[in-house]
N, C-alpha and C positions, 0 to 999 in steps of 0.2 A: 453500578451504572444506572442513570434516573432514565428514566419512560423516554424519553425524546431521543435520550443516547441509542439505546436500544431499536428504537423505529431506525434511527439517519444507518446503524451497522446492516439493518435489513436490506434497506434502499442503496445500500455503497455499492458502485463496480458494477449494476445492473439498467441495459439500455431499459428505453420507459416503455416500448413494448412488450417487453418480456417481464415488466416486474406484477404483473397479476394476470391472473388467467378469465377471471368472470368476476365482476359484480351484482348478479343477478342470484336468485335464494332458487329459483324453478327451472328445471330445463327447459322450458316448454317458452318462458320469456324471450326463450330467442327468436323465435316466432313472432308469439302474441308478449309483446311490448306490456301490455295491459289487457285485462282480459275485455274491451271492447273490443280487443281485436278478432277475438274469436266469432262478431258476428259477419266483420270483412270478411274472412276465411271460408264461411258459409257460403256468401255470393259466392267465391272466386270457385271452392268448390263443386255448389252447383253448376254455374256455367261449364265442367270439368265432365261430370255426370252426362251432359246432353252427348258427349263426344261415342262415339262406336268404341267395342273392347280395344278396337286396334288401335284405335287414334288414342285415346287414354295411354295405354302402355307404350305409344311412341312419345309423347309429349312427357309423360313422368321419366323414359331415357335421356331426352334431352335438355332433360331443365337441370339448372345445376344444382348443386348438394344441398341450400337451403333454401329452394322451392320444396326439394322432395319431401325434406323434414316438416315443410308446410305442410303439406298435404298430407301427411302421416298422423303428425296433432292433429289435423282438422278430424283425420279420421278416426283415431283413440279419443276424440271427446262424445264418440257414439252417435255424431249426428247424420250418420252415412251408415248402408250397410251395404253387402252384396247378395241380390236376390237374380239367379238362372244366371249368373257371371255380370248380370248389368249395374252399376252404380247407384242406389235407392235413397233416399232419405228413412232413416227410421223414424219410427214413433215419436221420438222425441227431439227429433228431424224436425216433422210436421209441426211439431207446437213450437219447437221454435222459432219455425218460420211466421206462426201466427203472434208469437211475444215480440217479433221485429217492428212487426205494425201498430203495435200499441203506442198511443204516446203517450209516454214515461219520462221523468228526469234521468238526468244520470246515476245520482245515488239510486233510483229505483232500476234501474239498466243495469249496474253496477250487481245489486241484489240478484238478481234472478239468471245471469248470468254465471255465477259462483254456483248456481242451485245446478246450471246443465253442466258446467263442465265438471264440479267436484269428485264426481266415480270416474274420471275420462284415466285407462290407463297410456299416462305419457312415459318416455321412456320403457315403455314395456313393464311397466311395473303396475302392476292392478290397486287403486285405490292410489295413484301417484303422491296424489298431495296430500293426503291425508300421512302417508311413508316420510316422504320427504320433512313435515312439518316435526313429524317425530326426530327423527334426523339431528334436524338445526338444533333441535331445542335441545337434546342430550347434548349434542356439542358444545354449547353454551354452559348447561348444568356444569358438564367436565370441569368448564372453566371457574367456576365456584358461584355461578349466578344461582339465583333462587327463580322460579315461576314469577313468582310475584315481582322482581325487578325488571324481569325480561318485559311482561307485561308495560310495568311502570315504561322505558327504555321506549317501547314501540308509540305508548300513548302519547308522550314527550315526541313523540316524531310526526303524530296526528296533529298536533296542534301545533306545530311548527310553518312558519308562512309557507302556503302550500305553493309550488314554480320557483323558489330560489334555492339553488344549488349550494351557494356558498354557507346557507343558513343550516341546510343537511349536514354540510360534513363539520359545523360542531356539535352535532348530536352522537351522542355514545352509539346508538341504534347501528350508523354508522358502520365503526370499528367495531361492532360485534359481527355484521356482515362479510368484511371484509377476513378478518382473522377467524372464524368459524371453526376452520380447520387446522389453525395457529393455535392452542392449547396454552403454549407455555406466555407467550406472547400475553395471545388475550386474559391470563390470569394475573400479569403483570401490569396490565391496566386498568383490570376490574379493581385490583387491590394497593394500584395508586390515589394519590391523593388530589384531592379538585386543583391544587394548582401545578402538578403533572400535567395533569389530564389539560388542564387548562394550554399549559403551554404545547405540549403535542397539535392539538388543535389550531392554535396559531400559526405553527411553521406549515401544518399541512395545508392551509387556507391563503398563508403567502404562498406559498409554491405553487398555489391555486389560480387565484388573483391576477400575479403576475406571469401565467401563462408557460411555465416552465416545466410543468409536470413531468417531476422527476422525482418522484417519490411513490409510493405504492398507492395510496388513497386517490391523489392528485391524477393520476395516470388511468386510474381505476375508472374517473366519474367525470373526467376530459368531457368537454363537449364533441368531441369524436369518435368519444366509445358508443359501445352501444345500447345504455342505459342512462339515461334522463330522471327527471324529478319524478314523473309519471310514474313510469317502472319500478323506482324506491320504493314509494308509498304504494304502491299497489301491489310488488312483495310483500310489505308489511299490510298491510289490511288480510290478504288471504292468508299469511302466516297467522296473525292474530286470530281472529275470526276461525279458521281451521282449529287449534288448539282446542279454543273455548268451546267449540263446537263437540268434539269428538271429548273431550274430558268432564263434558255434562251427562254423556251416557245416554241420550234421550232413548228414550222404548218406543218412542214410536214417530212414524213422519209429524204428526201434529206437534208434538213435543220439539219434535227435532226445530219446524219451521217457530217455534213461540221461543226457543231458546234464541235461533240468529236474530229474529226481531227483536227483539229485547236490546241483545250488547248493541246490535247496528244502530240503533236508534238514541245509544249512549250519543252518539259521534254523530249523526247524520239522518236527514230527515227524510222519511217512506212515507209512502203513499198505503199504509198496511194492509186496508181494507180492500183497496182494487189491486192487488198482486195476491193477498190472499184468494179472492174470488177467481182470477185468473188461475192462480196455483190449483184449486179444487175443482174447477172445471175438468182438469186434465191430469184427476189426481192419479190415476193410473202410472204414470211417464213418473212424477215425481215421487211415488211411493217404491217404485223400482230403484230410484236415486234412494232412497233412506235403506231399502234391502241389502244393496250391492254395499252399503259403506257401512251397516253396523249388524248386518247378520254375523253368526261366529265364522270364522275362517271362511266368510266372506261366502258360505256354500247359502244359495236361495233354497227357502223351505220348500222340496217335494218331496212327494211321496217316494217309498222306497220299498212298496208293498208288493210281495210274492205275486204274480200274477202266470196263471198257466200259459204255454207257450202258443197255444191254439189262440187264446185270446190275441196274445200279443203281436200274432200272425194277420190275426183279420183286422187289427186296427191299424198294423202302419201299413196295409197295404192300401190304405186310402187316408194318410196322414202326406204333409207335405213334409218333409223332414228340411229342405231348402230354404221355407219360408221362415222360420223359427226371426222374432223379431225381439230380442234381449232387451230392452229397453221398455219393456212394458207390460203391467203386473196380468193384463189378458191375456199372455201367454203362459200363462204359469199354468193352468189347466191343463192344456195337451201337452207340453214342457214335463210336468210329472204322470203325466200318462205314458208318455215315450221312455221317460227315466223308468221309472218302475218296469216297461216291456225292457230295455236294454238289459237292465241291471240283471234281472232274471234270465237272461239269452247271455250275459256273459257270464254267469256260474254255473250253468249248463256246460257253457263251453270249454270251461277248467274242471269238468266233471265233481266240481264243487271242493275244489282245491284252491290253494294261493298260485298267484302267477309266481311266486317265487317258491316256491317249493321245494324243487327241485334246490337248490341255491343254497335255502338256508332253513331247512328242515322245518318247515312251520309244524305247528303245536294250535289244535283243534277244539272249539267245543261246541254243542248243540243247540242251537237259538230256542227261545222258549216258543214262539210265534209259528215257526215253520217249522219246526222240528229236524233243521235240515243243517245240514255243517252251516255257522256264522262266517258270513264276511263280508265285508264292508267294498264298496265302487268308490273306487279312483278314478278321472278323467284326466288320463294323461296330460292333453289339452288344456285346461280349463275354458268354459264358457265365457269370460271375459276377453278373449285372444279372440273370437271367433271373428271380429272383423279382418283379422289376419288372414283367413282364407277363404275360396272363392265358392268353399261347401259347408257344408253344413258339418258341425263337430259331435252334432249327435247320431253318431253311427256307432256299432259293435266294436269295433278295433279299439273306439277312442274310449272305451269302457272296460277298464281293470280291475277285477278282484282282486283284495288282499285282505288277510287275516289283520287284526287289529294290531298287531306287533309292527310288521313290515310295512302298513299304511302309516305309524307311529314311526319309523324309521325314516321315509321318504321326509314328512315335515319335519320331524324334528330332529334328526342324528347331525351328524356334523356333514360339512360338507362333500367333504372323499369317501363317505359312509353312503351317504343318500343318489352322490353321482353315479356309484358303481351299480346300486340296486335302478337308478334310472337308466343308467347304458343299457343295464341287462332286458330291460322291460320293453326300451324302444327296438334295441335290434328284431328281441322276438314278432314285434309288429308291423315294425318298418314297411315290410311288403303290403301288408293289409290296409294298414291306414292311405301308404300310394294310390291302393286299388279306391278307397275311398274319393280321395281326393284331398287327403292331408297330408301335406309334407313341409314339414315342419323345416327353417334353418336351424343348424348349429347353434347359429346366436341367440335364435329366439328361445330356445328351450334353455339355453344356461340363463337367460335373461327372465323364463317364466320362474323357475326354480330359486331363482336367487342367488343360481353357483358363480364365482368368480374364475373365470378358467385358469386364470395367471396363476393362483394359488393351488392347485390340484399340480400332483408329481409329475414329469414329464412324460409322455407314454401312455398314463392315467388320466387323461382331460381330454378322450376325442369321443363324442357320442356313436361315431360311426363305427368304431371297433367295438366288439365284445368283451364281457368282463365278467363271462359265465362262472369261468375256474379261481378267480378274484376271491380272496376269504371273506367271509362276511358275518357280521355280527350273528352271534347265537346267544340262546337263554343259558343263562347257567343253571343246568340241572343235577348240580351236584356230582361226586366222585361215585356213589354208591349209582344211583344213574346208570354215566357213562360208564361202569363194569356191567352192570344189567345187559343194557342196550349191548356191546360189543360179544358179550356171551350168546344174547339172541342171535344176533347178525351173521354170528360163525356155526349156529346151531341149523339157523335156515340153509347156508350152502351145506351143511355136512358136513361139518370141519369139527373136530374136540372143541371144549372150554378153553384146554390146557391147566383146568386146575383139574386134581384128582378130586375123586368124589368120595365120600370116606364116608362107612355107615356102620355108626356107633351103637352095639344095644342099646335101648334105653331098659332100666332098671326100674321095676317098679317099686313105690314107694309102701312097706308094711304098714296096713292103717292102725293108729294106735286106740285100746279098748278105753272109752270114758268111765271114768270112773264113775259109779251113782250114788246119788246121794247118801243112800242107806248105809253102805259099805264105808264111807268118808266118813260119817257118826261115829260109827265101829270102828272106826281104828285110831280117833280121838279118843273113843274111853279105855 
């Protein structure tokens, strides 16, 4: 069957509504079209902010479902926070309201605009775009692409007349968009040949043309859907651009900013010198943007140093712990001052045990530093979510000890493994974190963890139920071990071994006389 057979069997027997679900690579494009939409969002935003808690929470009831998602991006791109329950601009708020007033070109607009949204977690997912670009491109790889052609693919899409739609859809770029998720499909076009590919192209551009859009592509990029030329190429610019970004490694924000300048300036012409000077005025805001997207596991460098409970008493009792403003590296000071008081206030609180203990028998050893049982803080929460809610996430509930095993479980076991150990950890808190002010939805915690609930057994997938008695992964410590251990266990209640104990003399061994040299002479001659 040639390439075009194959596409017409896809498109057969399906109305042109239904034959694709999205065009667009970002969730977040549903919104922001492009991401200058994200400085409209700001206005609309703030005008949002001036309203009372009440007026806010009646106007987000009655707007319909993508207003609210509006306003949701607006507020995972971190340029809002909540401070005493009222509406704020953060730190990075503030400067962007002051990059709005600059005048800049587009491509310099375009720049600096990538730089605030890029740590923005959309769809609930922390580092979104940096997640998602991974994503695509493994989809892609599947399909038998190499880095290097994807790249090629997107560039060919850069230089293509920029505002003509029918020019797009005979770019390959295209049909990698579309079938993403089409594996078998999209390998049977990678690995067709240009006069395939050629004709695929054509039927899909007649059907185009003449306004018929009845085909998957045609239907997909209709002037009635809801992606344009704009939105193409500005999926791809931040898909590209992302990649190169994050596969460079930079060590540090300057590295980070000399790497985008560089490839952007391939393609498009910057103003380098007045956005650098802009960027360093306010390097604070944008060096938080370099921490959040290539620290390890995303955790900001603080302190995590023992500090006595006396200390830790008289300092937050004149700390604001509501104020806490994430988006910018001058909170990092009292941020690891409160880390360190927490951290030490909740191994006190497990009398220096895992939360899971009880559970799944953790296995101990003595830090060289404090001398005191090792264990490592988990934040239920994470820091990232905190515009989620109306308090502040650094409180004691949202601080979990775990032995290095079961913190090792949580990230990296499989999913049914790490749900049961997370059921077990939130019910224990539930109450506490309420009393706090954190109450988490169902959706948001399967959504911060990365669980799929659909995929969890039935029964097995509700956060709200316990999963104390639930088996859970243990160390294997061998058979000789588990006989040890169940002999002690029965020896502490009083109960036999059940083996008999049987005591053998031992025999001692007759030490034999050395013979000496003299004697050995003697009885050679």
């Amino acid at each position: 069957m040639s390439l075009l057979d194959q596409y017409i069997a896809k498109c057969a027997g399906k109305r042109p509504e239904t034959l694709s679900d999205k065009g667009y690579l970002f969730d977040f494009t549903e919104n922001f079209t492009t991401l200058w939409m994200v400085e409209e969002g700001f206005y609309t935003y703030s005008k949002l902010c001036a309203m009372t808690a009440e007026e806010f929470n009646t106007y987000v009831e009655e707007s319909p479902m993508q207003a609210r998602r509006f306003m949701d991006n607006v507020r995972r791109s971190k340029l809002f926070m909540t401070r005493d329950g009222v509406k704020v601009k953060s730190a990075k708020g503030e400067v962007f309201e002051k990059f709005l007033l600059e005048k800049l070109t587009p491509e310099d607009r375009w720049f600096m605009d990538y730089l605030f949204v890029a740590d923005g977690y959309y769809n609930l997912e922390s580092n979104y775009i940096f997640a998602e670009t991974d994503r695509v491109f493994d989809a892609w790889q599947k399909a038998g692409y190499t880095p290097a052609q994807i790249y090629n693919a997107i560039i060919y899409l850069f230089n293509t007349r920029q505002g003509n739609m029918e020019e797009y859809l005979r770019t390959e770029y295209v049909i990698m968009t579309t079938f993403r998720n089409d594996t078998a499909f999209l390998s049977a076009y990678h690995a067709a040949s240009e006069f395939e590919k050629s004709e695929l192209h054509d039927y899909i551009l007649d059907n185009y043309t003449k306004e018929r859009y009845t085909c998957i592509v045609s239907a997909l990029f209709a002037p009635s859907a809801l992606i344009d030329c704009d939105t193409v190429l500005d999926d791809a610019k931040i898909l590209f651009f992302t990649h190169y970004i994050k596969n460079s490694h930079p060590i540090s924000l300057e590295e980070m900013l000399e790497i985008f300048e560089q490839v952007y300036t391939r393609f498009y012409k910057l103003n380098t010198k007045k956005l650098t000077n802009f960027i360093m005025m306010y390097e604070d805001v944008f060096r938080m943007t370099y921490l959040n997207l290539f620290s390890d596991n995303n955790e900001l460098p603080l302190t995590d140093t023992e500090l006595s409970l006396a200390e830790g008493d008289d300092f937050l009792e004149n700390a604001d712990l509501d104020a806490f403003d994430y988006t910018t590296t001058e909170t990092l000071d009292k941020l690891g001052r409160v880390n360190a008081i927490l951290s030490t206030a909740a191994r006190y609180e497990t009398d220096f045990k895992c939360e899971l203990h009880k559970e799944n028998k953790c296995r101990y050893f003595t830090s060289k530093e404090t001398g005191k049982t090792y264990l490592e803080i988990h934040q239920l929460i994470p820091r990232d979510y905190a515009n989620e809610f109306s308090h502040s996430l650094e409180r004691a509930s949202n601080y979990v000890p775990l032995c290095p095993h079961c913190h090792r479980l949580i990230h990296e076991a499989t999913d049914a493994e790490r749900f049961r150990l997370l059921a077990t950890i939130y019910q224990k808190r539930k109450s506490w974190l309420a009393e706090d002010g954190i109450e988490p939805s169902k959706e948001l915690l399967f959504a911060i963890y990365g669980i799929e609930q659909g995929k969890l057994a039935p029964g097995k997938n509700d956060f709200e139920k316990a999963f104390l008695d639930a088996p859970q992964p243990k160390l294997n410590v061998g058979k000789r071990g588990l006989r040890l251990k169940e002999k002690k266990e029965r020896q502490e209640k009083g109960e036999g071994t059940g083996d008999p104990i049987i005591v053998e003399p031992v025999e001692k061994a007759t030490p034999k006389k050395k013979a000496t040299k003299k004697k050995t002479e003697k009885s050679q001659k």
